[in-house]
N, C-alpha and C positions, 0 to 999 in steps of 0.2 A: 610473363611466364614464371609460376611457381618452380624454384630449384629443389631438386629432387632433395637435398638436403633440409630444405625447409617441409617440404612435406611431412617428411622419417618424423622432424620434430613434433609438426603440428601432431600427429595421429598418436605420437607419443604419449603427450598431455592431454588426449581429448579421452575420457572417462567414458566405458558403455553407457549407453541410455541418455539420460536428459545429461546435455552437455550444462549450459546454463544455469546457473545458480540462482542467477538473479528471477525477479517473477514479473510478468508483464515486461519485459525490458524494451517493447516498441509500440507500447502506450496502447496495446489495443481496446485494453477492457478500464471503462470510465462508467460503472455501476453507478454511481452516485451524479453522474449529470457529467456537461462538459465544460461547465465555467463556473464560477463563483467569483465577486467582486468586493473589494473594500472589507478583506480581511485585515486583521488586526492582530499582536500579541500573539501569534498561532503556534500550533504544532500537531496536525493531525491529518488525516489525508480527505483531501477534499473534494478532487474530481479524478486522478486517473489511479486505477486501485494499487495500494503497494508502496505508493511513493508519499510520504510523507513531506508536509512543507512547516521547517521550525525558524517562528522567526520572533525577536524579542528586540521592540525597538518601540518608535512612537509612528513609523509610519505605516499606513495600509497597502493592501497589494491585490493586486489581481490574478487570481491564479486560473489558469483553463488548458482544457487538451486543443492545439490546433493543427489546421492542416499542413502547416510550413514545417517543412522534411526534409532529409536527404533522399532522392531520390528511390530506394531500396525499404524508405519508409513510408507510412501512410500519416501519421502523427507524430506531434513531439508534446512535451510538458514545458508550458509556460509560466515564469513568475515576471509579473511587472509590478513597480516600485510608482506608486501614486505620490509623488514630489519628493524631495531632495532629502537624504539621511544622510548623518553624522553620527556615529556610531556612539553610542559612552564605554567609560569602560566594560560594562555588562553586556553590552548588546550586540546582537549579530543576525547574519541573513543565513541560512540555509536553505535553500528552496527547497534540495531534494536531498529526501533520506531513504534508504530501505532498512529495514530488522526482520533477522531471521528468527527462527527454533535453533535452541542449541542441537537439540537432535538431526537436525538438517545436514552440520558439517561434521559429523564428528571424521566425514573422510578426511578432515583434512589432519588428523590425528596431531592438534597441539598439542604440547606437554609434553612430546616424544621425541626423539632423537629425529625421526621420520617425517616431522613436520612439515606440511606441503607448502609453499607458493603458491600465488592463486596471483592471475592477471586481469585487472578490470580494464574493459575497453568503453568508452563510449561515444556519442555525437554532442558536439556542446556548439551554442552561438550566444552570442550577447552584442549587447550595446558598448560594454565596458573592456578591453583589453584589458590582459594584465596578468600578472600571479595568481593562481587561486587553486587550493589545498583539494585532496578528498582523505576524509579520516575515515580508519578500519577500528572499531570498537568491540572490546570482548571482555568477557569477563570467566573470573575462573572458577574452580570451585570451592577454591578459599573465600569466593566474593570479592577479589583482588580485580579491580578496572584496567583493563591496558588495552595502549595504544598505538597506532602503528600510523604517520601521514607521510601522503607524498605531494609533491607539487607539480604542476604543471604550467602552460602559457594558452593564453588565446592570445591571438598575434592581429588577428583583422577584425573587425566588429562588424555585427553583422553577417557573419560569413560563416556555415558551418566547419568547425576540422574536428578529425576524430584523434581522439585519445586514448594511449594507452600506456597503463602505469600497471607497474607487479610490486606486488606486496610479499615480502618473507614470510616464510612459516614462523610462529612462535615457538620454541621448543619448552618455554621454561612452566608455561602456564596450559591448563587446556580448558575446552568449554564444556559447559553444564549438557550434560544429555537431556534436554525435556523441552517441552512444548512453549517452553517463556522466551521472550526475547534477549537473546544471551550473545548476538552479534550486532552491530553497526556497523553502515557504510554513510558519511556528512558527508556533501559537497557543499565546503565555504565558501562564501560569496564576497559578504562583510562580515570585518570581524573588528572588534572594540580590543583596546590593550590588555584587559585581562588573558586575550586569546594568542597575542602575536609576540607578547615582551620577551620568549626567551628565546628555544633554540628548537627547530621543526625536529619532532620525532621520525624520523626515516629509519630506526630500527623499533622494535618493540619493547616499549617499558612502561612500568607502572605509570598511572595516569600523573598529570600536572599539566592543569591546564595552560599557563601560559606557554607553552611547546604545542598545540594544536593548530594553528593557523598561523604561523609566521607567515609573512609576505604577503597577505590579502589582505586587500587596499579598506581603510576606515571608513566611507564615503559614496556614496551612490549620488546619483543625481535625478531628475524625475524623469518618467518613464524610461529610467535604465530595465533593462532585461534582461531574463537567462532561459535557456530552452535546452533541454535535453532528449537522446532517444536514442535505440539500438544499444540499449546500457548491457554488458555483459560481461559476469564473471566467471572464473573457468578456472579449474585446477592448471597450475604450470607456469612457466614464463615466458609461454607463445600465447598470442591472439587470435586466435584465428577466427575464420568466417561468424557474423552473425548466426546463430541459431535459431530461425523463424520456424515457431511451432501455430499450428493452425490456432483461430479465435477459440472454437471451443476447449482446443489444452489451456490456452491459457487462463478462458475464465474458470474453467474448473479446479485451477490452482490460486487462482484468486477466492474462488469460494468459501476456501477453507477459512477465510478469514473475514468473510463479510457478503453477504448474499441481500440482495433486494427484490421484495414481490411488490411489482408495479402496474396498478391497469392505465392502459394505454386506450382500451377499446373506448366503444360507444355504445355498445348493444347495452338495449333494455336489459335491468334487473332482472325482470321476472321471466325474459327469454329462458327458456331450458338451452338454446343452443348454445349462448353465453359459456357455458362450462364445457364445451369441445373446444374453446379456443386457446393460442396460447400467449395469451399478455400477460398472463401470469393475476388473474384477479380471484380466481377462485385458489381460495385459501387450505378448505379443508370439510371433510363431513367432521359434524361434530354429535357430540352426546347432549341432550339436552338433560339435568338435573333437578331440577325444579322451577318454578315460574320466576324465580330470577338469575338462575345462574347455570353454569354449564360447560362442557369442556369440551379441549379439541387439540387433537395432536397434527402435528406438520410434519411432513419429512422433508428433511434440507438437501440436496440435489447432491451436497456430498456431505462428508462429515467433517463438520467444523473442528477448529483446534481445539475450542475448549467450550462449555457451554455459553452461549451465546447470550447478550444483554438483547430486548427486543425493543422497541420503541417505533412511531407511526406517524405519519404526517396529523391527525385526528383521528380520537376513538370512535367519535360517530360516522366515520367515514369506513368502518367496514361495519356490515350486518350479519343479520343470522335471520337465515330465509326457513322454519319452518310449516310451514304453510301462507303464513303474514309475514312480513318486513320485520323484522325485531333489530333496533339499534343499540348499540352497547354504550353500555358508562365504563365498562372497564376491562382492561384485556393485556395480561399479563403474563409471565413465562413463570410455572410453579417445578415443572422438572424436567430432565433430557434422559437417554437411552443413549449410548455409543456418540453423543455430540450431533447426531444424525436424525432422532427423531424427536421433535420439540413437545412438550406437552403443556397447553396454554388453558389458564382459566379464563372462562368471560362472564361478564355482569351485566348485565340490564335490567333496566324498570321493572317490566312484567312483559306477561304473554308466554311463558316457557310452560310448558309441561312438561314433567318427568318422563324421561326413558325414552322420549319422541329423540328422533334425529335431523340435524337439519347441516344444510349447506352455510358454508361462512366464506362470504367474500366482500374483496372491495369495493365500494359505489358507487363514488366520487372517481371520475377521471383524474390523472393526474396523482391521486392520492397512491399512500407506498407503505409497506412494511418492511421495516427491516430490521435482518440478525446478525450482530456484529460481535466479532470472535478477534478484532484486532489484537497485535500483540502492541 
């Protein structure tokens, strides 16, 4: 039984609308597949959207969304360590990161006398007990980095327990209002002595790295692991409940940052029904300009953060159907409208005639486009 007292509090700190800070925080939306193996040197996100995995060392890892959960969940975020590491001074594990928009928090009005707390909760299991940090990263608008860590324990290996650490407002510094990545949240796994020589920052101050990671451990061992899920952050210094928002809020808050058009189907090319369905392979009507080249705008399902870089599994893997098969040599993003509407040059051989119209889609099963707007 919740005490009436804890209630007053929780609804205290819990903000109208999207409680939740964090994005994806129960692994639903994995755009980009749900494994990938025998990574390397990384730092980018690779199967569940949002969650970045940075790691700098000499060994590989496996990273994938799997079913092993807390109950309340359906998924979590896996990192496995492919043999034994030893840290150097330089090196470290972070499996999971997030980065906001500075314009995301400005509720939490740093710089101000007013300065909020925020409470990160989440689900964590490993191989490994032991000490292990999460860093809050910001920057000002001096350009000035600071830092804020705190620590916690896994106690049983193998076992999930949930965590929850509050982080202080900063009053002295605030963040950038704009679309760039201008917050961090690490969770350190390994960390090399550059990271752990001094003394944990548990209040807010100018950066120095060796204050970032005290107390987590130099060393992993092979197939050691980490897995997280139900990650969430929330104004106040109460926890309360997860915030489950349906699959499609969350990918469309993922979108804003990376979107992929993927055909899944099998229908014939030259099927006209092909383009009622929705795998997402039909691209776009495009203008045809002359017998080699041509254009075509997309509308991205919302409006990305910033204009989007575009990139494709193969260029000849999407076509341009007007009347004949036309394959492309090249297919490139030349401008945007609101971050929302893409406008794409294409190149092929021949076959185009001016002013004609034609459909552009992908042909290749499997094959994908995608517009990535990461911060």
């Amino acid at each position: 039984m919740v005490s009436k007292a804890r209630q007053l509090a929780q609804s205290a700190s819990v903000p109208e609308g999207r409680k939740n800070i964090i994005f994806n925080g129960a692994m639903q939306v994995a755009q980009r597949g749900a494994s990938l193996t025998g990574q390397t040197a990384v730092n980018d996100i690779f199967t569940v959207d949002r969650f970045n995995t940075e790691i700098n060392g000499p060994t590989s890892f496996d990273i994938a969304r799997v079913t092993d959960s807390p109950d309340e969940f359906s998924y979590s975020l896996k990192v496995t360590s492919n043999g034994a590491f030893s840290a150097s001074e330089s090196q470290y594990i972070i499996p999971f990161e997030q980065r906001f928009e500075g314009q995301d928090l400005q509720h939490l009005l740093y710089g101000t006398s007013s300065a909020k707390s925020f409470t990160l909760s989440f689900h964590i299991k490993s191989t490994k007990t032991g000490t292990y940090v999460v860093e809050a990263r910001h920057e000002s608008t001096a350009g000035q980095v600071r830092r804020q860590c705190q620590s916690y324990t896994i106690s049983s290996a193998n076992t999930w327990e949930k965590k929850t650490i509050t982080f202080s407002g900063d009053t002295n510094d605030d963040i950038e209002n704009n679309n760039a990545v201008q917050f961090n949240l690490f969770w350190w796994m390994i960390a090399g002595s550059n990271f752990t020589s001094g003394t944990l920052a548990t209040s807010w101050e100018d950066s120095n790295t060796a204050n970032r990671a005290v107390g987590v451990a130099s060393s992993s061992a092979d197939d050691d692991s980490w897995q997280i899920t139900g990650v969430q952050m929330e104004v106040g210094s109460v926890a309360t409940e997860f915030e489950h928002r349906s699959f499609g809020q969350e990918l469309a808050l993922c979108q804003r940052y990376y979107h992929r058009q993927v055909r899944t189907d099998t229908t014939d090319a030259s099927d006209p029904s092909r383009f009622n369905n929705t795998a997402g392979i039909y691209l776009g009507l495009a203008q045809i300009t002359g017998a080699t080249t041509g254009f075509l705008s997309i509308n991205m399902p919302t409006t990305m953060r910033t204009t989007p870089t575009i990139s494709q599994t193969e260029v000849p893997d999407i076509s341009v159907f007007p009347g004949s098969n036309i394959v492309l040599t090249a297919f490139s993003i030349v401008g945007h409208e609101m971050h929302n509407l893409i406008f794409v040059s294409l190149a092929f051989a021949s076959g185009g005639t001016a002013n004609d119209a034609a459909r552009v889609f992908i042909n290749t099963v499997g094959s994908f486009v995608d517009f990535d707007a990461e911060l």
